[in-house]
C-alpha positions in Angstrom: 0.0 0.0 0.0 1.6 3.2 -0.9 1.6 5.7 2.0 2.2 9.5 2.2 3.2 11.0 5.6 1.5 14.7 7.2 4.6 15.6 10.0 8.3 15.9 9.7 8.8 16.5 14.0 10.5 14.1 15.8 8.4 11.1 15.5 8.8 11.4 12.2 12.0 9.8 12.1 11.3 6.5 13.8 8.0 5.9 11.7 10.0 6.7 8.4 13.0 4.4 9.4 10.3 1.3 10.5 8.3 2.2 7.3 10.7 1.9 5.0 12.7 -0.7 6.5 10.9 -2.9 8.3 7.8 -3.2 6.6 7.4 -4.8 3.0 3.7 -4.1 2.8 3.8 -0.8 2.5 5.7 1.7 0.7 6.4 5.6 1.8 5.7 8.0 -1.4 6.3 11.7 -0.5 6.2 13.7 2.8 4.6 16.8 3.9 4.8 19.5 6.4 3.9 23.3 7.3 7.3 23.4 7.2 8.3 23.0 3.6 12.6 23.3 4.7 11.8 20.1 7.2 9.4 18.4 5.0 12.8 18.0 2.7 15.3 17.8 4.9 13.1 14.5 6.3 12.4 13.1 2.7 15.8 13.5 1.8 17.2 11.5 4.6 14.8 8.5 3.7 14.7 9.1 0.2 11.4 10.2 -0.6 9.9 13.2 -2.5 8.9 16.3 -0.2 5.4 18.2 -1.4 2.6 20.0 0.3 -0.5 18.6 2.0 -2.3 19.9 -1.4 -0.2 17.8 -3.5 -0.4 14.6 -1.4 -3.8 14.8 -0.9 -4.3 15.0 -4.7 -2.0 12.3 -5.3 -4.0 9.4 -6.8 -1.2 6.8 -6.2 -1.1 7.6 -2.4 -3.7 5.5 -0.7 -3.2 6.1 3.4 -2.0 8.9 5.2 -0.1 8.7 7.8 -0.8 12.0 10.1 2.2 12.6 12.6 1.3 16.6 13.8 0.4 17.7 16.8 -2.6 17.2 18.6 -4.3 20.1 18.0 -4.4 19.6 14.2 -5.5 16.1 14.0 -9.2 17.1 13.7 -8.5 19.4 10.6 -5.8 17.0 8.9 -7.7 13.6 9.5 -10.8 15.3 7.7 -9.1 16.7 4.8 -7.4 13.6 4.2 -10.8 11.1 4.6 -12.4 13.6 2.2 -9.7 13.3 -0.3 -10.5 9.3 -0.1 -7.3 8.4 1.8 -7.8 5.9 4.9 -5.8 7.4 7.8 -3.6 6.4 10.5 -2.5 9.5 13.3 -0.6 9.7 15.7 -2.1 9.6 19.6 -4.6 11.3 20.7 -6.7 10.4 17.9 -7.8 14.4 18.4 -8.6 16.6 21.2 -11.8 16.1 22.4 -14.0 12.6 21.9 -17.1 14.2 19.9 -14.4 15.3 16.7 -13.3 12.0 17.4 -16.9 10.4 16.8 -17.5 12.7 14.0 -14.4 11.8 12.1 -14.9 7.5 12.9 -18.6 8.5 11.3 -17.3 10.4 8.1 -14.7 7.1 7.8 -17.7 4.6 7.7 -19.4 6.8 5.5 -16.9 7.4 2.7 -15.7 3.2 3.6 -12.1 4.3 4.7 -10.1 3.1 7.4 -9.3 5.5 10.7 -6.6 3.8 12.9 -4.5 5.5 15.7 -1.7 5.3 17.8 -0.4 3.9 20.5 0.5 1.2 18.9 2.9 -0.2 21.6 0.0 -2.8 22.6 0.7 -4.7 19.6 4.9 -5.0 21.2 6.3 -8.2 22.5 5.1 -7.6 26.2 1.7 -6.4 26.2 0.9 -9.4 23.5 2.8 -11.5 26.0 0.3 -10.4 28.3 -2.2 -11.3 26.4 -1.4 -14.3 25.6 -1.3 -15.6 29.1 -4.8 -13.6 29.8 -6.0 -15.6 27.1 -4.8 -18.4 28.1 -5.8 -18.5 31.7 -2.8 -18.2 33.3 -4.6 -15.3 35.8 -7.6 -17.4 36.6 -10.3 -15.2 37.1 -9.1 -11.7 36.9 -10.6 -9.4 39.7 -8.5 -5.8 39.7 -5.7 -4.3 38.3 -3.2 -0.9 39.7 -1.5 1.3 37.5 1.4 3.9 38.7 3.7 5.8 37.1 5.9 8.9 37.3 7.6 11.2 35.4 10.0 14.5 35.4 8.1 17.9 34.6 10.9 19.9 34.8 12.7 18.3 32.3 10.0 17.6 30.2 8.4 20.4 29.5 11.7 22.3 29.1 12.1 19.7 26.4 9.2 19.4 24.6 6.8 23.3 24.1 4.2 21.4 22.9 3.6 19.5 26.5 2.6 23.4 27.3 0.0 23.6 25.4 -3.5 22.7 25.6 -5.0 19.1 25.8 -1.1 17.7 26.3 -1.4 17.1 30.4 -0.1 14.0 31.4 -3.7 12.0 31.0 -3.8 12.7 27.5 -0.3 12.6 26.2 0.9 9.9 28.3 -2.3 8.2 30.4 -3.3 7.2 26.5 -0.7 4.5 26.3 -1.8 2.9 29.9 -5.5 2.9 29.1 -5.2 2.0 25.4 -2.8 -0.9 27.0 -5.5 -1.7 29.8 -8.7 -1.8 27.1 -6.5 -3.9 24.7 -6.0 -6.7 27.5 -9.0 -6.6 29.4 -11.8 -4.8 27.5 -13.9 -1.2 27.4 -13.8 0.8 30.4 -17.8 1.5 31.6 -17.2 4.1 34.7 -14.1 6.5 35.7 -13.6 8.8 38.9 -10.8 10.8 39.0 -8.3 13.7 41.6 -6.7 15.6 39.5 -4.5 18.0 40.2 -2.1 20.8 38.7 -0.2 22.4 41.5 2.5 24.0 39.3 1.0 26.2 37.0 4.7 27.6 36.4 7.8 26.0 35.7 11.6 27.5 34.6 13.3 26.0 32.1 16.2 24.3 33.3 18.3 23.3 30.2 21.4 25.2 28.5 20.7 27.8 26.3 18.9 31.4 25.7 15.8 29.9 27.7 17.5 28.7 30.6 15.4 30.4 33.4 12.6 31.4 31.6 9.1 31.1 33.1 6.9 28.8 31.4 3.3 28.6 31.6 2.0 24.8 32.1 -1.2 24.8 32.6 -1.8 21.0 32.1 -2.5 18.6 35.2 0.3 16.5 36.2 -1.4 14.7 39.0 -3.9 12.2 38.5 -5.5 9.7 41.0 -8.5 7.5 39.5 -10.6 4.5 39.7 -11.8 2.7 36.9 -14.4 -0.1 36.1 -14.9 -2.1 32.5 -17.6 -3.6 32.0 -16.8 -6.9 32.3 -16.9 -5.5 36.3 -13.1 -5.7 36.9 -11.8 -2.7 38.6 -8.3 -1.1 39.0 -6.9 2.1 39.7 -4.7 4.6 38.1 -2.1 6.5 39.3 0.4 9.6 37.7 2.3 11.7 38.8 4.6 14.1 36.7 6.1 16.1 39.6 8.1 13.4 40.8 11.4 14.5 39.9 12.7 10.7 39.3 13.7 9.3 36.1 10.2 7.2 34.2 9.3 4.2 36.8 6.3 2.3 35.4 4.1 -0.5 37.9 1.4 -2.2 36.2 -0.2 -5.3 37.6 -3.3 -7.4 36.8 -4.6 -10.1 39.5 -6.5 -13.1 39.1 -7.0 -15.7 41.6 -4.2 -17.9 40.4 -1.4 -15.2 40.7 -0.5 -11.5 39.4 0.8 -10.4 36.4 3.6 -7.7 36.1 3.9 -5.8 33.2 6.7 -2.8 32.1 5.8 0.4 30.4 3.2 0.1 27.8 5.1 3.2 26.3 7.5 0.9 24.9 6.9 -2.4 22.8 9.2 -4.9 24.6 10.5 -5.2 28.2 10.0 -7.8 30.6 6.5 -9.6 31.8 6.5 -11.2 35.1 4.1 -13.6 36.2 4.0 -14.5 40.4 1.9 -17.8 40.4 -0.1 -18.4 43.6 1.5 -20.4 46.9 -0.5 -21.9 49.5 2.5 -22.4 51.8 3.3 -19.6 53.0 6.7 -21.0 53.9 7.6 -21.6 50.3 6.5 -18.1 48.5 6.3 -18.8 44.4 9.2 -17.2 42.7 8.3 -14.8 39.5 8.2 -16.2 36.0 9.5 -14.1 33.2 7.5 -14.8 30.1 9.2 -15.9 27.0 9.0 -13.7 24.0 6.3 -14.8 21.5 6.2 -12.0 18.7 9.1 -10.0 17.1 8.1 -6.6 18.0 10.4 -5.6 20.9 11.9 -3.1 20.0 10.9 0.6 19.1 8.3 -0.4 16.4 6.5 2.7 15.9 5.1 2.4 12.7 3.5 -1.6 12.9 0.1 0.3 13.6 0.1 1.5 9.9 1.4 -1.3 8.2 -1.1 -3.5 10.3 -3.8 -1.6 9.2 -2.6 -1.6 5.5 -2.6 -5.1 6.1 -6.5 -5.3 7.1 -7.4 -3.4 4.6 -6.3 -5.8 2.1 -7.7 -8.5 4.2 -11.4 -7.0 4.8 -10.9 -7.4 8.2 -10.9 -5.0 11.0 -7.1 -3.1 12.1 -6.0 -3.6 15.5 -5.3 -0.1 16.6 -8.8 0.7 15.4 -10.1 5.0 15.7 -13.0 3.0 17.7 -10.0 2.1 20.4 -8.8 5.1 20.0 -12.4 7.0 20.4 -13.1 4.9 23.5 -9.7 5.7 25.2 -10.1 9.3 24.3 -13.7 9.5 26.2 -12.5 7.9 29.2 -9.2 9.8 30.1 -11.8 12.6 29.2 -14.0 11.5 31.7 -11.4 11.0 34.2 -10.7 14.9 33.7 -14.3 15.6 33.9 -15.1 13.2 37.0 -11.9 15.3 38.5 -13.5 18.6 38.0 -17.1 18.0 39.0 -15.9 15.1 41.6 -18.3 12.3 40.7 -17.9 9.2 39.1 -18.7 9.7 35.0 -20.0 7.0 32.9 -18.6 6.3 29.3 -21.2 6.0 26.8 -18.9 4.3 24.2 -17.7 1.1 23.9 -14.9 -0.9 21.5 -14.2 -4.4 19.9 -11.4 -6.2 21.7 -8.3 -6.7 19.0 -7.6 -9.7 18.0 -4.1 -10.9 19.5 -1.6 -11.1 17.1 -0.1 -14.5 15.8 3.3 -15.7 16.9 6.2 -14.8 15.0 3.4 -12.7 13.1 4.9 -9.3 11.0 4.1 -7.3 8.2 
């Protein structure tokens, strides 16, 4: 499937070296940007033509977009791109607020395009490791699961401006890949509650340079505290803080009544997944069980979420990181937000099809 890519930032550069590299299905065209200098400095580095969204949009060869800009202009993009007939695949969140979301997964279904999103790190080595053993009953019955994590503000958003701006708080730039990682496993999320807080609403810039110093304006929470229940009636909480001044530390566990399983950071593909089987003597505590690796994607695949969906589209079957997933996700760290503000518990309307686990050894 031939592709064009909308974004020449960062990201850029690992989705252009998986796409061209690692996956034979699909085949990068041109690139495009706001920034015509970047746009071909990028396409020059991988060896593809540069143009402007105009030109790629009217490009008959180029079948799927691939939308890496920011946030705040995934609503615009996505819908210029599904009206020009091109099925689309964005970076995360699939936009900024769940009812452009809904309107863009309707315009999809009407024109028969595909809309897929990001994360796509569900689809790594561990969390399909993980779902392989869910699967398989490894857990038992699963009751509850806890989430933490933490992160470094200071350095982050010195780093990165657009973590400043609206819509980019840690629920929605970073929550995403815990809760798209918790509905992959275990299913759609029916009720959230949520503490959120932003106590800095300042911050200096602490790296070398003109800007060292600086006041910033963050107005974006960086403390979250929630509870969440799917529908399936399992519950679990969620935890995040972004003012801890530690390097990324990620605990994610999912209990069943035959033992608990430990899982690393669902913002990367691989890592280790542990699983502590039950003991009945407590003399003898069960040691931990490191899973073996059943699928190739371990290390930073960014990019398999495209060429998987190019992949279902040739197939007629549904993509794995579907806009539905995407949509659903999008509500509920919405809600979480909302329940924060209004402090009550806020029920998610939408729901989402559980993706089909991938196959070992399984690429594209």
């Amino acid at each position: 499937m031939n592709i064009g890519v909308i974004g020449s930032g960062a990201i850029s550069e690992i989705y252009l070296k998986n796409l061209t590299e690692n996956h034979p299905n699909v085949r990068v065209l041109a690139l495009a940007s706001k920034h015509p200098e970047h746009a071909r400095k990028r396409a020059q580095q991988f060896g593809l033509r540069a143009c402007t969204v105009e030109e790629l949009l009217a490009d008959p060869e180029i079948e799927m977009i691939v939308n890496l800009t920011p946030v705040g202009a995934h609503y615009g993009i996505i819908r210029r791109c599904l009206e020009a007939g091109k099925h689309v695949y964005t970076e995360k969140t699939i936009t900024d607020h769940y009812e452009t979301a809904r309107e863009l997964l309707s315009l999809a279904e009407e024109k028969g395009l595909y809309l897929g999103s990001a994360p796509d790190t569900f689809l790594g080595s561990a969390l399909q490791n993980a779902r392989d053993a869910i699967d398989g009953g490894m857990l038992g019955e699963i009751h509850s699961f806890a989430i933490s994590s933490n992160r470094n503000n200071d350095l982050l958003l010195s780093m990165f401006a657009f973590l400043r701006e609206p819509g980019a708080g840690v629920l929605l730039d970073y929550g995403v890949y815990y809760l798209t990682a918790l509905v992959s496993l275990l299913g759609p999320v029916a009720r959230v509650a949520g503490i959120v807080g932003t106590p800095y609403k300042t911050h200096r810039n602490i790296l070398p340079g003109p800007d060292c110093g600086k006041l910033m304006d963050t107005p974006n929470e960086s403390q979250v505290s929630a509870i969440i229940r799917l529908r399936n009636g399992i519950t679990g909480t969620l935890h995040m803080d972004n003012d801890c001044k530690m390097p990324d530390e990620a605990f994610f566990a999912i209990y069943g009544t035959k033992g608990i399983l430990f899982l690393g950071n669902p913002d990367q593909f691989g890592g280790e997944v542990r699983f502590l089987p039950g003991s009945l003597d407590p003399q003898a505590p069960a040691e931990p069980v490191v899973l073996r690796k059943t699928t190739a994607y371990s290390y930073n695949a960014r990019g398999i979420g495209p060429a998987e969906m190019a992949e279902a589209i040739a197939q007629h079957r549904p993509n794995r990181a579907s806009g539905e997933m995407a949509a659903h996700v999008l509500e509920v760290l919405e809600g979480i937000l909302a329940g924060g503000e209004a402090g009550k518990f806020v029920d998610i309307q939408s729901t989402c099809t559980l993706p089909a686990p991938l196959e070992p050894a399984q690429s594209f």
